[in-house]
N, C-alpha and C positions, 0 to 999 in steps of 0.2 A: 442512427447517427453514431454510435457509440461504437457499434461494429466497422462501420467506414472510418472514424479513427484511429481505431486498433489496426485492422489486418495492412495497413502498409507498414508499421512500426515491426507489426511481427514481422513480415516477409521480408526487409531490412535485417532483423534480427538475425532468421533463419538461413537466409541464403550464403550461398557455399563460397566462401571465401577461398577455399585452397581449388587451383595455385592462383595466385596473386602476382604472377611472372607473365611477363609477355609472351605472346604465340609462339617465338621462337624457342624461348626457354621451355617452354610445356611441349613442344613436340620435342625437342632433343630428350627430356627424360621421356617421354610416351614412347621412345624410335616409332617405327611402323609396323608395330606388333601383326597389321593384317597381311604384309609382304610377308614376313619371316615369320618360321620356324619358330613354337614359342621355344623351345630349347637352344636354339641359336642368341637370344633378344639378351639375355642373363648377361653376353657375353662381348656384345657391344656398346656397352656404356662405359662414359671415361670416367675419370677422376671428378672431373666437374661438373658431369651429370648426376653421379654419386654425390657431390656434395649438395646439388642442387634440390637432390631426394629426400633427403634429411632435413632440407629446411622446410621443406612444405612438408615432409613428415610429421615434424616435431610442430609447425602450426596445426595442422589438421588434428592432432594429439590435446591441442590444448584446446581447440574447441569443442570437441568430444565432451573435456572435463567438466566445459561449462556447460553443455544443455544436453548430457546424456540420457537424461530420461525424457525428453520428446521425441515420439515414434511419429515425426513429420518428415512423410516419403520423401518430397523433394529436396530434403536436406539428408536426411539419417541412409537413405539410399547409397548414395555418392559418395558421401565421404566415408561411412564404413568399408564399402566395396574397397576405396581406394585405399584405405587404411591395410583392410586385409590385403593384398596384392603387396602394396608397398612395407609393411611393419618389419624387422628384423626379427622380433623377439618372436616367436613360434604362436605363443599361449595366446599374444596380443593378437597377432594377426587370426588366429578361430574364433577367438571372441569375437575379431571385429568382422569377420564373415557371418558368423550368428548373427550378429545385431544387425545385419543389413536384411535382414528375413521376418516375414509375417507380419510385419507392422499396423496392420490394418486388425488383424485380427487379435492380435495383444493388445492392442488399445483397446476391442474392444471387450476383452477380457477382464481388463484391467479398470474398464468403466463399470461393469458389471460387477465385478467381485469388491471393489474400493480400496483395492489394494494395488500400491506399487513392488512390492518386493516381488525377486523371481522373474520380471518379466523385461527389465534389462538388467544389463553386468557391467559397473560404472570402469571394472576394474579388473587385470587378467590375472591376479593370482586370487577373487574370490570364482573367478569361472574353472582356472586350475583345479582349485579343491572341486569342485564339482564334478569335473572329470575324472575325478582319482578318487572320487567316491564310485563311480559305478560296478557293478560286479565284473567282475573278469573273463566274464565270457560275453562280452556287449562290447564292439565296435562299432563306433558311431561314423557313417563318411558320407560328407556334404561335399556334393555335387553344385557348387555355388556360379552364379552370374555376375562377371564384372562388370561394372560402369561403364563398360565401352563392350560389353559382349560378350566377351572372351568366357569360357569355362573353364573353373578348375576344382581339382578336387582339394580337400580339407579332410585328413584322416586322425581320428579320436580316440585313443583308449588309457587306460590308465597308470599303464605302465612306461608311456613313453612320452614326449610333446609330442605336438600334433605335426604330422607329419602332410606339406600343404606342397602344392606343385599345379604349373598351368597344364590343362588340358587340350585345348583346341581353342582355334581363334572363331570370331563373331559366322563368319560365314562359312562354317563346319556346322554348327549349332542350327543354322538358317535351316542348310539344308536337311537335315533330320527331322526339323520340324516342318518343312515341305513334305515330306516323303510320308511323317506320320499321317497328315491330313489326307495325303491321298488314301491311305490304307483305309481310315476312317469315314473318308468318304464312299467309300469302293465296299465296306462292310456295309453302311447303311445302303446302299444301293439293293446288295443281294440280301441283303433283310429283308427288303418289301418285296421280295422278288414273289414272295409267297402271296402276296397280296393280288395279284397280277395274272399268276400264273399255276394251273393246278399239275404241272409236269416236276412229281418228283426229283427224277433225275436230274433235270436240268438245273433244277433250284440248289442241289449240291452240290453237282457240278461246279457252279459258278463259287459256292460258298468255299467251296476245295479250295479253289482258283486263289483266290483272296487269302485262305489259311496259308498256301502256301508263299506266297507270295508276302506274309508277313513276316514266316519262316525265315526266307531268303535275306531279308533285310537285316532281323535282330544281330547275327553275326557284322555284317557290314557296318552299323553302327557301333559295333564294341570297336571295332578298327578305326573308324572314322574319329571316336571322340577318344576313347580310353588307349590307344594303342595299346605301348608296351607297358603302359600302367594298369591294362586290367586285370593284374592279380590282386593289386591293391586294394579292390572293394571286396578282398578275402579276411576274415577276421582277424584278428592281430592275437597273439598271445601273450601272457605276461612270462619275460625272461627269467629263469633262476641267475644264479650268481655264476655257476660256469657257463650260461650263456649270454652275460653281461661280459664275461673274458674272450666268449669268440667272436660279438659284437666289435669288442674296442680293436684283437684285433684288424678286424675288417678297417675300421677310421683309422691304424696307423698304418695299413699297407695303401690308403686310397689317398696318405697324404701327398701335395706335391710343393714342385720348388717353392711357390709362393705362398705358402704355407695354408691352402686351401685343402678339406679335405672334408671326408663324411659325416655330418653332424652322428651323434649316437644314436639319436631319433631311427636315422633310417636305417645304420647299422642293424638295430635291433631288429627294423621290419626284415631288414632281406637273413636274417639270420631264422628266422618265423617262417618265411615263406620258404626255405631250401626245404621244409617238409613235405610242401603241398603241392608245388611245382616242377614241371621238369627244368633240365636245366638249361635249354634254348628260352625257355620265359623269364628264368630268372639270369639268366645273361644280357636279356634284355631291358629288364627292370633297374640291372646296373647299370646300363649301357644308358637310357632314362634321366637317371640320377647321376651320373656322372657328366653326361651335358649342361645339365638345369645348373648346376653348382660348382659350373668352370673346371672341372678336372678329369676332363678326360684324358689327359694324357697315362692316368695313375687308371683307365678302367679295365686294361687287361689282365692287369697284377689281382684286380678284385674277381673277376671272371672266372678264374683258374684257381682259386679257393671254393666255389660250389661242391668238388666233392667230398673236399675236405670240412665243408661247413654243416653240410646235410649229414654226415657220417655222424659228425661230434653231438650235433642235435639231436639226432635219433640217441644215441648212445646214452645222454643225459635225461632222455625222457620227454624234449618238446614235442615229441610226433606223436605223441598218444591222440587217437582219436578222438579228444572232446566235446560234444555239440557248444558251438559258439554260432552268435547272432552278430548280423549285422545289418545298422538299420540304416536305412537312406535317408537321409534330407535333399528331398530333389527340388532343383529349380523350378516354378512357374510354367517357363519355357518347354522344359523335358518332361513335363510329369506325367503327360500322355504317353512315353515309350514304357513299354513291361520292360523295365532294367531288372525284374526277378528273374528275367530267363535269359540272359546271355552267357554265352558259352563259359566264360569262367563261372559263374554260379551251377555247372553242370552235379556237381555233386555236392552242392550245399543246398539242405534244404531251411535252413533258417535266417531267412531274407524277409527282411519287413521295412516299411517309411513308416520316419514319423514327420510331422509336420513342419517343426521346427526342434531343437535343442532345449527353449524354455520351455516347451508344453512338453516336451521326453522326459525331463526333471518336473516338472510338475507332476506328469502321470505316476513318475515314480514315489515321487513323496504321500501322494495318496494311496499308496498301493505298498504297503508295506512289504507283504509277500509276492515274489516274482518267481517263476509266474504266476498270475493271475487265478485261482481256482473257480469252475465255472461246475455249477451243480445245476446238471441238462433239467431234474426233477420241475427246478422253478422255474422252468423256461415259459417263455410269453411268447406267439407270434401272432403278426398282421400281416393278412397275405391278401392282397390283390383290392386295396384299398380303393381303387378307380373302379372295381367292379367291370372289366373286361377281359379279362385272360381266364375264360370258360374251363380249360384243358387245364391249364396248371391250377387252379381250384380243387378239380377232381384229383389231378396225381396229387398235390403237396395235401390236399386235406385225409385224404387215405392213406398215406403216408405217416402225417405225423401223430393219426389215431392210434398208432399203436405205443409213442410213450404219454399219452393220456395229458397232453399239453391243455391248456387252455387259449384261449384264440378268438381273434376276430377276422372273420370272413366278409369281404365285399363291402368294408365299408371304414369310414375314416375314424378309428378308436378318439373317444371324448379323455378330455384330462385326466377324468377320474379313473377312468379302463387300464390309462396306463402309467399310474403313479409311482409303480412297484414292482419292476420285472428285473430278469437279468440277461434275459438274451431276446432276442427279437428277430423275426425273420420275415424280411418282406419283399412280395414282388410287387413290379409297379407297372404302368403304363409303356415302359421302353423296354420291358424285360431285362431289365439288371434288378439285382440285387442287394440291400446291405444287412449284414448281420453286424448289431451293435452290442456289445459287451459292457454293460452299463453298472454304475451303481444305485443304491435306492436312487431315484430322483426325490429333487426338495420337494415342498406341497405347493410349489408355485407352477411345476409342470414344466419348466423351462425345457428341458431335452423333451419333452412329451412333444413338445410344441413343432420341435425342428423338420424340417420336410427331411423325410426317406426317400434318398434320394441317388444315385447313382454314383461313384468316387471322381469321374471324372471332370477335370480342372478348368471351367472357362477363362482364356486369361485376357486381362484386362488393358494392356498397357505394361511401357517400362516400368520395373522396381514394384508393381504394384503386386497383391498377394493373388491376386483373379478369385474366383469366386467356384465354392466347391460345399459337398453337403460334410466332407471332413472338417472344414473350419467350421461351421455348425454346432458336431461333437466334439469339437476340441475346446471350445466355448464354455459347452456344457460338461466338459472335463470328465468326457466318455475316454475310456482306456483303453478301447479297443475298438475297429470298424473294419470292416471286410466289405470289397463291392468290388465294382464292375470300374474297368476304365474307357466302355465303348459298349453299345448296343449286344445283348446276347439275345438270339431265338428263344423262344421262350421253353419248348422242350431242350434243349442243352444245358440253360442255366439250371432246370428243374433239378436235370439230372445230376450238374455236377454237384448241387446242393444235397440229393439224398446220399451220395455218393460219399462227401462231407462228412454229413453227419453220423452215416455207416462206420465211417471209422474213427472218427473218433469219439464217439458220444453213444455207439450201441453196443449191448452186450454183444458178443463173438454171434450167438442162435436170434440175434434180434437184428437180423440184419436183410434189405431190399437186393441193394447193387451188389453187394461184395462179399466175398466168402472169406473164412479164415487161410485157404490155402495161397500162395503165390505173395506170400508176404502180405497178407491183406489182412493178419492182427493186426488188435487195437493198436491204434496210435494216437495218444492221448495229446501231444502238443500239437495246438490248432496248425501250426502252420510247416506238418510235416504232414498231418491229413489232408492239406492243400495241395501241396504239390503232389500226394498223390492219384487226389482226385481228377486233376487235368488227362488221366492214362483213362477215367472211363468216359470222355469226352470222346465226341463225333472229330471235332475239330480241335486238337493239342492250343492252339495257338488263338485263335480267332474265338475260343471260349476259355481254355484253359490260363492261356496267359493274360487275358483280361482280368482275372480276379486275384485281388492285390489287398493285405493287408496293412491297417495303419497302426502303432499304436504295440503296447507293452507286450510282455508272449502270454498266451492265453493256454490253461492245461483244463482239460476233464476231471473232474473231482472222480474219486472212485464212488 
């Protein structure tokens, strides 16, 4: 009884009041973002719809203040999204993209632990400081879903605001995710094919067919959603003070009549990227940014500074080859595409997702030292816990006899077996993988407990988080997880796991796959022995690019 007088009160309570304007009023500020260009939409709004923005802004703002720490989908969904899209202030609007994310799973985080701090940001100058705490080589870029579809990205580092921009509209998104399914579906197909059929060839053949053909796509989708903004999921660098000078000039030559012109924000980025890019991408990225922000008529003037920008930069020292990270927060929606391997990340290898923004800062606050140090000595594995993958039994158990692991074979480890590990390695009944990077677990077994389980995302519904074995470890406030995001054969994953662990975790003479020559020295940061491991795969793409990293950088203790 008590609950049937409550939940109409709440839902009263909760429900989204903004806008508060009639149809007409709400589609004149929406325009028809799915007709048009999101780069064109910036540019069609009057006077009046500007003012009209700002009063359901400034509402939307103040209901925030009053129930921002209830992570209730049907309300915190919509109006953060819309907050982030519509907000002015840079800081305000990433905060309020973050807060539209993972809600299901911070709750129950936050049920678990008894703690509310850290898992919303009531406020965008205490989210600030936290951005501007992070080390300087971590660029953070959310891949975010709006309220009505649309994609955009949210770019994070600590020397700049957050540099936020639309990406594509609802039925760009649609079809990417049409297209992943089929790939997905067309892998499991020639999965079983072995099942079926004892004609090696054929069985390759077909699995060719499909690697290639996922090949084909990754490009196409970097066009499709990221255009000329995919340099932008390139790490950002922090500016010295002469290049705070070649910044600004950039914003006084892009200003125009109407006194519009390049926040500093992006100054800085395109001032970052004349290192990394040629200069048809970065003429593009201006060409981008001068759209979105009404001044194009000022973007030729910025155009024809590239070589003057990249000269002054190199000269001052921003080109130095650095390793910097950049980690993904990807939509629900998207999280099925390998975004590690699209063509602009061609020569980066440290690309990693984390889940959301508050579990990144949470993993960091536990983790004092970054990276992560993993001593292989105390490693644990559970390999083939269903007790049916006969072949990978024999290779991975022969295999990991030689660094003298301790291990459970064929069977489901009890609380107790696994109270105290630090890396784990298991294969499962689909032939994927997770390697988790743990710390001690409590004595209640909580991580013990969580299925090992494969990284890929089932999704649930709008705004909802969908269901995955990473929200699991992110729970149990696991710092690192490595897996699969689609069915792998079970010799390919085998192999790109010893392949894995060859480099980074064996001495040079202690090694299966891979020799010291051809660049195949140790390489101690996990997620540079990842990408290399995809080269001793059958199949680059349909095994290689399925295995995805979540979670803090992980290095090999000596």
């Amino acid at each position: 009884m008590m609950l049937e007088k409550i939940l109409p009160g709440m839902q009263e309570l909760l429900c989204l009041h903004v806008p508060k304007f009639s149809p007409q009023t709400v589609a004149a500020l929406a325009g028809s973002k799915e007709d048009l260009p999101l780069c064109d939409y910036f540019d069609t709004r009057s006077v009046e719809q500007n003012t009209v923005e700002k009063a359901v802004v400034d509402e939307a703002l103040s209901e925030y203040s009053l129930y921002c720490d209830l992570l209730y989908r049907d309300w915190r969904f919509p109006l953060c999204s819309f907050l982030g899209e519509y907000a002015s202030c840079p800081w305000l609007a990433a905060m309020m993209w973050s807060e539209s994310t993972l809600l299901a799973t911070r709750q129950l985080s936050r049920h678990l632990s008894g703690k509310l701090k850290g898992l919303t940001y009531s406020q965008p100058d205490i989210f600030q400081r936290m951005v501007e705490s992070l080390p300087e080589d971590f660029t953070l870029v959310h891949l975010a879903l709006s309220h009505d579809g649309s994609l955009y990205l949210v770019k994070m580092h600590k020397d700049r605001e957050p540099l936020i921009m639309p990406l594509a509209p609802k039925s760009k998104v649609e079809s990417v995710k049409s297209m992943m399914d089929k790939i997905i579906e067309e892998n499991t197909r020639t999965c079983n094919l072995g099942k079926t059929t004892k004609d090696a060839k054929a069985f390759w053949a077909a699995r060719r067919a499909v690697d290639t053909d996922l090949k084909n796509i990754i490009p196409h989708v970097q066009d499709m959603l990221l255009g000329a903004a995919a340099p932008l999921l390139l790490p950002s660098i922090t500016i010295s003070r002469k290049g705070i000078a070649l910044a600004k000039g950039l914003v006084a030559v892009s200003q125009s009549s109407n006194g519009a012109q390049l926040p500093l924000s992006f100054a800085k980025e395109l001032v970052s990227l004349a290192t990394k890019i040629e200069r048809t991408e970065w003429v593009a990225v201006v060409e981008r940014m001068c759209d979105i922000l009404g001044i194009s008529s000022r973007k030729e003037f910025i155009q024809d500074l590239y070589s003057k920008t990249k000269t002054s930069a190199l000269n001052i020292g921003l080109g130095n080859n650095i390793p910097s990270y950049t980690f993904l927060i990807v939509c629900p929606d998207l999280t099925t595409f390998p975004w590690e391997v699209v063509p602009i990340f061609d020569g980066a290898t440290h690309v990693a997702r984390v889940p959301s923004v508050h579990t990144f800062f949470q993993a960091l606050a536990n983790n004092k030292r970054v990276p992560m140090a993993v001593n292989i000595q105390k490693a644990f594995y559970v390999l083939d816990p269903d007790n049916n993958l006969g072949e990978t039994q024999k290779r991975i158990t022969n295999y990991v006899s030689k660094f003298g692991w301790q291990g459970i074979v064929g069977k489901i480890p009890s609380t107790a077996e696994t109270t105290v590990y630090v890396l784990a390695f298991t294969a499962l009944r689909s032939a994927t993988w997770v390697m988790a990077v743990v710390h001690d677990i409590s004595a209640d077994g909580s991580l013990a407990r969580a299925q090992l389980m494969h990284v890929r995302l089932t999704t649930l519904g709008w705004g909802m988080d969908g269901k995955s074995s990473v929200y699991d470890y992110t729970v149990a406030q696991c710092p690192s997880v490595v897996g699969c995001l689609w069915t792998v054969t079970d010799g390919e994953i085998d192999r790109y796991f010893m392949a894995l662990v060859d480099l980074c975790f064996s001495a040079d003479a202690n090694r299966t796959l891979t020799g010291t020559d051809d660049g195949d020295s140790r390489l101690r940061l996990l997620v540079e022995a990842m990408k290399k491991a995809k080269s001793k795969c059958k199949l680059p793409y349909l095994t290689g690019a399925a295995v995805i990293s979540y979670g803090i950088p992980v290095v090999a203790s000596e």
